[in-house]
C-alpha positions in Angstrom: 38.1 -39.8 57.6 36.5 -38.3 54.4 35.0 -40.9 51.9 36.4 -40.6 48.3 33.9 -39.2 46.0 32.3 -41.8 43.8 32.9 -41.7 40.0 30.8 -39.8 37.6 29.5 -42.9 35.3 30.6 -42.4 31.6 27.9 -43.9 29.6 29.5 -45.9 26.7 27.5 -46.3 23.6 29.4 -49.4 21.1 28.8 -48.6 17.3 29.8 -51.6 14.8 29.2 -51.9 10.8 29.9 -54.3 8.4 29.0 -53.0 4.5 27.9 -56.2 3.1 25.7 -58.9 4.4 28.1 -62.0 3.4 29.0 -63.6 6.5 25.9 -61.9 9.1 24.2 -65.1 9.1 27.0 -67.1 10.7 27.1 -67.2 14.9 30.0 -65.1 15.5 30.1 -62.4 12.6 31.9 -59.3 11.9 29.7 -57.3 14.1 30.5 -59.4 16.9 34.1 -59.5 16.8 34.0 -55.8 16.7 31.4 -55.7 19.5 33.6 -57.6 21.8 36.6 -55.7 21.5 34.7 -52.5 21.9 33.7 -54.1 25.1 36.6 -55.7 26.2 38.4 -51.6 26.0 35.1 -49.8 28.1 36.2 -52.7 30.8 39.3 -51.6 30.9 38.7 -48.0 31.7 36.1 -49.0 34.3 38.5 -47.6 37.0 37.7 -44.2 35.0 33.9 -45.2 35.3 33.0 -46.3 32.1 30.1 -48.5 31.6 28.4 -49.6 28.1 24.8 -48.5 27.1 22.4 -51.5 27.3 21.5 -50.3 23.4 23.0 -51.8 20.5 23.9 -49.9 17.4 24.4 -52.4 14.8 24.2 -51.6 11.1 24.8 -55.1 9.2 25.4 -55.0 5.3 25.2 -51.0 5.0 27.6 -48.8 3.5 30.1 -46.2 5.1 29.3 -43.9 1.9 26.3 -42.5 3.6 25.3 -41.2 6.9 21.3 -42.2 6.4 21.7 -45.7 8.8 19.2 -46.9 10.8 21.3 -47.8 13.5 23.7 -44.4 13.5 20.6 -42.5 12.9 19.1 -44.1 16.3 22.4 -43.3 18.2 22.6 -39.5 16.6 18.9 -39.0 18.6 20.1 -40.9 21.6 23.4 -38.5 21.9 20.8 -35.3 20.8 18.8 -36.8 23.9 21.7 -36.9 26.5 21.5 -40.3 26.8 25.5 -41.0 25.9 28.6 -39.5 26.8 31.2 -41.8 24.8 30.9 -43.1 21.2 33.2 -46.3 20.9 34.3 -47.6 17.5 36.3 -50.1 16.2 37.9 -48.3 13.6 37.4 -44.7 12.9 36.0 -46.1 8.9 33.5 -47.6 10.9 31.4 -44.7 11.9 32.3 -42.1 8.7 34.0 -43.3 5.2 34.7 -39.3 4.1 35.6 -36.6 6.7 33.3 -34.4 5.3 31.0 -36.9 6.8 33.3 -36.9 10.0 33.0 -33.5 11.0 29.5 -33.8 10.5 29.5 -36.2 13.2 31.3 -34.7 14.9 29.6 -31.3 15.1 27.2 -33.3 16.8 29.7 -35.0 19.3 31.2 -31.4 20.0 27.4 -29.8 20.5 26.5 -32.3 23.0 30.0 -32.8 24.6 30.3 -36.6 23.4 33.7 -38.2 23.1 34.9 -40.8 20.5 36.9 -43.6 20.6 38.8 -46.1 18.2 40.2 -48.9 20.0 42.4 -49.6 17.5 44.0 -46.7 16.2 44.8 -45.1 19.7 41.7 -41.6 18.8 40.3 -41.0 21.3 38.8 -37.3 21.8 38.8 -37.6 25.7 42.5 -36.8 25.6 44.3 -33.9 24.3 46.4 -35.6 21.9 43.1 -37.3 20.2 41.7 -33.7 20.5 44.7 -32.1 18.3 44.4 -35.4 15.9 41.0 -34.6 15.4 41.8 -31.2 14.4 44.1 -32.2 12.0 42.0 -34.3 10.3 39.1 -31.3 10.4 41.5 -28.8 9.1 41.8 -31.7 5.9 38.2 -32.2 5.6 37.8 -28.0 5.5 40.8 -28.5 2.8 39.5 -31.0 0.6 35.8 -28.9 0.9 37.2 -25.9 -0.7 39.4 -27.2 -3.2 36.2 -29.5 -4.5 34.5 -26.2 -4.2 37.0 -24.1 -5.9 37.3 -26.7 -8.8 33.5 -26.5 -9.5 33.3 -23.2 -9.8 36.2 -22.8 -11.8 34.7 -25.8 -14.1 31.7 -23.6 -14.1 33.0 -20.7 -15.4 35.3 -22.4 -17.9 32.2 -24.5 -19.5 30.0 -21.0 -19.2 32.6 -19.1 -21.3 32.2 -21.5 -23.8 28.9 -21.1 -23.6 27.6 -24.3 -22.4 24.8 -24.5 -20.7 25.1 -25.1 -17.0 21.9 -26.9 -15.9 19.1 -25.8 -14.1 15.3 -25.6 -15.5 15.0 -24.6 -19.1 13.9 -20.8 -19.6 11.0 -20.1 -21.1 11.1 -20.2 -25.2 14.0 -23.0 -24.9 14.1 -27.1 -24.2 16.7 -28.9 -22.9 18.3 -32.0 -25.4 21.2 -33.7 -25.0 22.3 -31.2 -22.1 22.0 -28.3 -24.8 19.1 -25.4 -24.7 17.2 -25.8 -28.1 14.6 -24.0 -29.3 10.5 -24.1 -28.3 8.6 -23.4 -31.5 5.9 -22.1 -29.8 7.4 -20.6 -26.6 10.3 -18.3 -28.4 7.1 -16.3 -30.6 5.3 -15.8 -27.5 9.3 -14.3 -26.4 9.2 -12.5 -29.7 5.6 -11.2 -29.0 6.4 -9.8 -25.4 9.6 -8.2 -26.6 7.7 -6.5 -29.5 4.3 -5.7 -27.3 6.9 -3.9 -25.0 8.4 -1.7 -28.2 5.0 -1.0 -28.6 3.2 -0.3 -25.6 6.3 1.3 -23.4 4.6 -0.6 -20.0 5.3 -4.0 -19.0 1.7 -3.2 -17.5 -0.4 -3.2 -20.3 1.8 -6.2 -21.6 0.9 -8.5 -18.6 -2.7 -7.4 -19.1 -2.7 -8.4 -22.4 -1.0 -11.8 -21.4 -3.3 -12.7 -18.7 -6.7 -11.7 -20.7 -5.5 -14.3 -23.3 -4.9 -17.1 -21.0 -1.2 -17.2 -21.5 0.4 -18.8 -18.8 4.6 -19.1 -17.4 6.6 -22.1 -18.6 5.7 -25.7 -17.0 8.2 -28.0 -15.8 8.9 -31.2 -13.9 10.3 -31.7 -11.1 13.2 -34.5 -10.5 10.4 -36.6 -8.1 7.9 -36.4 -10.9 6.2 -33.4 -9.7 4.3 -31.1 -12.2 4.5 -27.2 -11.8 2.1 -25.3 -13.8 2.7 -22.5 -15.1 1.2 -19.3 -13.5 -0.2 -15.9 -14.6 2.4 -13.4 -15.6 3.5 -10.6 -13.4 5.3 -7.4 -14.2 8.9 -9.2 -12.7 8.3 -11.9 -14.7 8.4 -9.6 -17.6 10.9 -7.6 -16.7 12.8 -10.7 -16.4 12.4 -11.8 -19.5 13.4 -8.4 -21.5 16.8 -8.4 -19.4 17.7 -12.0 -19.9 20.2 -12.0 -22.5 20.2 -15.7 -22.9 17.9 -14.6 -25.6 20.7 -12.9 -27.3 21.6 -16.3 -27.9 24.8 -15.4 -25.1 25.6 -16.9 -21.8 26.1 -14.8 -19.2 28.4 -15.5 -16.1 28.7 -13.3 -12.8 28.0 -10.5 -15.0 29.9 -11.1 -18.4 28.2 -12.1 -21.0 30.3 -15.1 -23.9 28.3 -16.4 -27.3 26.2 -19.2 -26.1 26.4 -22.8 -27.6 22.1 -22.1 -28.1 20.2 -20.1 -31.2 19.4 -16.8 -30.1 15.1 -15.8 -30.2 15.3 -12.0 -30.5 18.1 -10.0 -32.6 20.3 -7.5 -31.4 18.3 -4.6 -33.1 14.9 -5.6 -31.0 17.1 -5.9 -28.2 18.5 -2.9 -28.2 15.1 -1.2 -28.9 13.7 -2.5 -26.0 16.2 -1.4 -23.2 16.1 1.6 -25.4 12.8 2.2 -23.8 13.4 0.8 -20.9 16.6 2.9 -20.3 14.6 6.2 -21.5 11.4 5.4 -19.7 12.1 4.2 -16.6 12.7 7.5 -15.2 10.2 9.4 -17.2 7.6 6.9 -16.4 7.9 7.4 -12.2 7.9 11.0 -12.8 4.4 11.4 -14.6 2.9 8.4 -12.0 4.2 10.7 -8.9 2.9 13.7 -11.0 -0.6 11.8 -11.5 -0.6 10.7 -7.8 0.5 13.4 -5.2 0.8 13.0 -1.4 1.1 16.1 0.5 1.7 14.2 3.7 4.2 11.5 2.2 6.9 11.7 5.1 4.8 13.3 7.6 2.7 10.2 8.7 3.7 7.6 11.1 2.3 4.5 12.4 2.6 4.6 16.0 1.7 1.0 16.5 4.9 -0.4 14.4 6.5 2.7 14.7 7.4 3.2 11.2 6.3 5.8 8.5 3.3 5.5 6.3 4.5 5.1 2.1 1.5 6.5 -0.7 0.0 3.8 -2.8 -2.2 3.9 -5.4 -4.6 1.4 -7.4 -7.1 1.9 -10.5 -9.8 0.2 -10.8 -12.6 0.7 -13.4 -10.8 3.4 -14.6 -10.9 5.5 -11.5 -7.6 6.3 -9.1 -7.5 5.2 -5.4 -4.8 6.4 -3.0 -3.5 5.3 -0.2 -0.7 5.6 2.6 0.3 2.6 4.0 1.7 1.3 6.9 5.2 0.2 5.8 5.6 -2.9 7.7 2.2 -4.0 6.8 3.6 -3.9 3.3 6.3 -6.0 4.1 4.5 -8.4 6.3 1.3 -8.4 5.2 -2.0 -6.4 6.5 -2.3 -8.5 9.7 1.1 -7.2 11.3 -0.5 -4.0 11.7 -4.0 -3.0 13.3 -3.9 0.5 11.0 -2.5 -1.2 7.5 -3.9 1.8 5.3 -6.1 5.0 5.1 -7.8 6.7 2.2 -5.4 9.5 1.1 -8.4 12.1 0.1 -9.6 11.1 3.7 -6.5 11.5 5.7 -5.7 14.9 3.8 -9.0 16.5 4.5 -8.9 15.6 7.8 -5.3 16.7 9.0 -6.0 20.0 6.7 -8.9 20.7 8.1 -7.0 20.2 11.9 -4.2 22.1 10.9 -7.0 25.2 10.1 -8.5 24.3 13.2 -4.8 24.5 15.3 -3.8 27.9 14.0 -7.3 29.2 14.7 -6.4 28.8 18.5 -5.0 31.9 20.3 -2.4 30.2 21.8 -1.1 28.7 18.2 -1.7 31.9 16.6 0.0 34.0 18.9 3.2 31.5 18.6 3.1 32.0 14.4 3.0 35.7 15.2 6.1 35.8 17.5 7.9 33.6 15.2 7.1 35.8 12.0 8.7 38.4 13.5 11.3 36.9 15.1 12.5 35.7 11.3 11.1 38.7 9.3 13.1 41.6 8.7 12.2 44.5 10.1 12.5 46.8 7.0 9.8 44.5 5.0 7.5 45.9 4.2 5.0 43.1 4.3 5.6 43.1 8.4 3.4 46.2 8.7 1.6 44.8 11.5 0.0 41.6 12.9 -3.1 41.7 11.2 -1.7 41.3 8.1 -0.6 38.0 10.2 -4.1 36.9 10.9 -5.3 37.9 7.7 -3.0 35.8 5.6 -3.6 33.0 8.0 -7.4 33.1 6.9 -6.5 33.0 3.2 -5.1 29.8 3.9 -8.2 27.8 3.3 -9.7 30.0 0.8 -7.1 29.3 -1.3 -6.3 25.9 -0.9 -8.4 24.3 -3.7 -7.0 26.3 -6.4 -3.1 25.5 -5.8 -1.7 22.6 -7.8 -1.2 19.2 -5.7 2.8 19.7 -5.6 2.3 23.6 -4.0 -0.5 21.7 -1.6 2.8 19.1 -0.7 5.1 22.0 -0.2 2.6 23.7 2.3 1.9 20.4 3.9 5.6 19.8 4.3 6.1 23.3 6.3 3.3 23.8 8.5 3.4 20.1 10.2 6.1 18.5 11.7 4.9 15.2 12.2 0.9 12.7 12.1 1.2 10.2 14.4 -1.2 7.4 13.5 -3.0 5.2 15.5 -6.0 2.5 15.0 -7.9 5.8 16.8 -7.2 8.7 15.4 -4.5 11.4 14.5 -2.2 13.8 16.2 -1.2 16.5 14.0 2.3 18.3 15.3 2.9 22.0 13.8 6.1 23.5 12.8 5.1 27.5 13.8 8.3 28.3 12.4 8.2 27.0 9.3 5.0 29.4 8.4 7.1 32.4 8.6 7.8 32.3 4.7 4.7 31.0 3.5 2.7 33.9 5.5 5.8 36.4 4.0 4.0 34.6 0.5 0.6 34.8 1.4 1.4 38.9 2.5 2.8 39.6 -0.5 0.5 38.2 -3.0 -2.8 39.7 -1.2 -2.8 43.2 -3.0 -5.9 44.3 -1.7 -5.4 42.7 2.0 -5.2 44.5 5.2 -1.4 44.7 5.3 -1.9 46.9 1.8 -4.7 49.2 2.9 -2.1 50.2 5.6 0.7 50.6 3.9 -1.7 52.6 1.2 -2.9 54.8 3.8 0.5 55.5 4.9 1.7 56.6 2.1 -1.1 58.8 1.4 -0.5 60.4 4.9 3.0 60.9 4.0 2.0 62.7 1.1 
């Protein structure tokens, strides 16, 4: 005869509340009238193997308004600990007062597979019909979220197109009184002063220099706990920011558009506009001439083998003298730790792979490839394909030229003899591209006049003759 399998115990944890404390000091109180029905139902389902927690989770004069309870917050670790299966209630106000606050709860029920009970409203989630009632009354709490949500944000946008302000910390040159931006004396000419310095010096650089060196510092505020926040040194975003904030038009500006602004503007429209007038004209301009000042022949070519990533050219000045750089692009993001190489010297790197790449087409086996491949692609009527010395000898010129070619001809040789400079915390690996010498050589033949390739094809003609 086979033994029935004994029941799985379903631990049972009884939750009562009571939101004022009128009536707790009596013998048999709210709390206790609600604990002993909760008790009286886990009996009856003691066929099903329920059994009640030893625990009690009593909060006594506390409010359903909030989740923060002592006692719900003790039962919330015991069901994140496994500890209960079944949550047993009274009545479902009880436990939560909102059901925003219910499904909270009950994202947590659901995550660790605990049921919930109300004894007297026939809910419970351990059948499907409770299970379909609770998602009703989830599908009302994502309801009433999204129309509270949708009414302020369209309260938002109504009060920013009259040009209300909206809350938040007060920008810098402006107070807040009365829920209104008015003006800071002193803040709104140190506005004026960085709007003008801009006019006048075209670089957001130069203005934070001049900033910093006079000890001007960010706006101060306070926060809601009573916490101070100096202000800090300026940056160029800060800057930036500023000039492109048009709440200084005296405007409010809201997902994009911009509405008069109940506030008194700092700058007019005419420094305004002279500003992004540079800044529109500029911006361009100004990254041309700083790529101009600061080439990198090998931007593209080198990559960091350790993060397996390329290698971007930086730059600093200091003391009036130019540094450059390539670094390792996630060291940039995640700071110089994340990456054993971080950043080489540019002047060093270049000599170096330039002086390999010399080095690599000195080598029989190299040359003899940029041969072949010069006159695989060369046509067989040029003239500057007279024979392979004229190869070799062009090949030689290389360095002797080098020097004297400007840094965005040195890029364009850089960028079609090597394919790739793999980077590691050791050393380099310099790949060619033998094909891509072909029409460099073809320019290195034709400007050498008094080469080897033209004393041939001089005493050719003279032959001919």
């Amino acid at each position: 005869m086979t033994r029935p399998e004994p029941l799985r115990k379903i631990r049972c944890a009884v939750y009562t509340r009571k939101s004022s404390e009128e009536g707790l000091e009596q013998e048999f109180n709210s709390l206790h009238a609600q604990r002993e029905a909760c008790e009286a139902y886990v009996a009856s389902q003691r066929h099903e193997g329920w059994i009640i927690v030893p625990d009690r989770y009593d909060d006594g004069g506390v409010s359903g308004g909030t989740l923060e309870r002592p006692a719900l917050q003790r039962l919330l670790c015991d069901i994140e600990a496994g500890l209960i299966d079944v949550v047993v209630v009274y009545k479902i106000d009880r436990l939560p007062r909102s059901l925003m606050d219910f499904a909270k709860l009950v994202d947590v029920f659901e995550r660790n597979s605990v049921s919930f009970v109300s004894i007297t409203q026939q809910f419970s989630t351990t059948t499907s019909m409770g299970r379909l009632t609770l998602n009703i009354l989830l599908s009302f709490a994502q309801f009433e979220r999204e129309v509270i949500g949708e009414r302020i944000r369209d309260k938002f946008a109504a009060s920013r197109k009259k040009g209300m302000w909206m809350g938040g910390w007060a920008p810098l040159g402006y107070d807040i009184a009365d829920r209104k931006l008015v003006i800071n004396v002193e803040e709104a000419a140190l506005i004026r002063r960085i709007f003008e310095r801009f006019v006048a010096l075209g670089s957001a650089t130069m203005v934070v220099k001049e900033l910093n060196a006079d000890g001007i510092r960010t706006k101060s505020w306070t926060t809601q706990s009573g916490r101070c926040r100096e202000g800090r040194l300026f940056d160029k975003g800060t800057v930036y920011k500023i000039l492109n904030n048009r709440i200084y038009l005296g405007e409010a500006v809201h997902k994009g558009k911009s509405y008069p602004g109940e506030h008194h503007a700092i700058v007019d429209q005419a420094l305004w506009d002279r500003v992004h007038a540079v800044l529109d004209e500029n911006a361009h301009k100004r990254g041309n001439q700083t790529r101009a000042r600061t080439p990198a022949p090998l931007k593209g070519l080198l990559h960091c083998t350790t993060c397996s990533t390329t290698m971007t050219p930086s730059h600093t000045r200091r003391r009036g003298r130019l540094y450059r750089f390539y670094v390792c692009s996630k060291s940039m993001k995640n700071g110089a730790k994340s990456c054993p190489v971080r950043s080489i010297a540019a002047s060093e790197i270049e000599s170096v792979v330039f002086s390999q790449v010399r080095r690599l087409l000195e080598v029989p086996e190299v040359t003899a490839r940029t041969v072949v491949s010069y006159y695989q692609l060369s046509d067989d009527n040029d003239p500057a394909a007279v024979r392979e010395s004229g190869v070799l000898d062009a090949l030689g010129r290389l360095n002797e030229i080098w020097n004297e070619l400007f840094p965005a001809e040195q890029t364009r040789i850089m960028q079609l003899l090597i394919e790739r400079i793999d980077v590691t915390p050791d050393g380099i690996d310099v790949q060619l591209r033998t094909d891509g010498a072909h029409s460099l050589i073809s320019e290195l033949i034709a400007e050498a006049g008094d080469g080897p390739a033209a004393d041939a094809e001089a005493a050719t003609d003279e032959i001919a003759a």
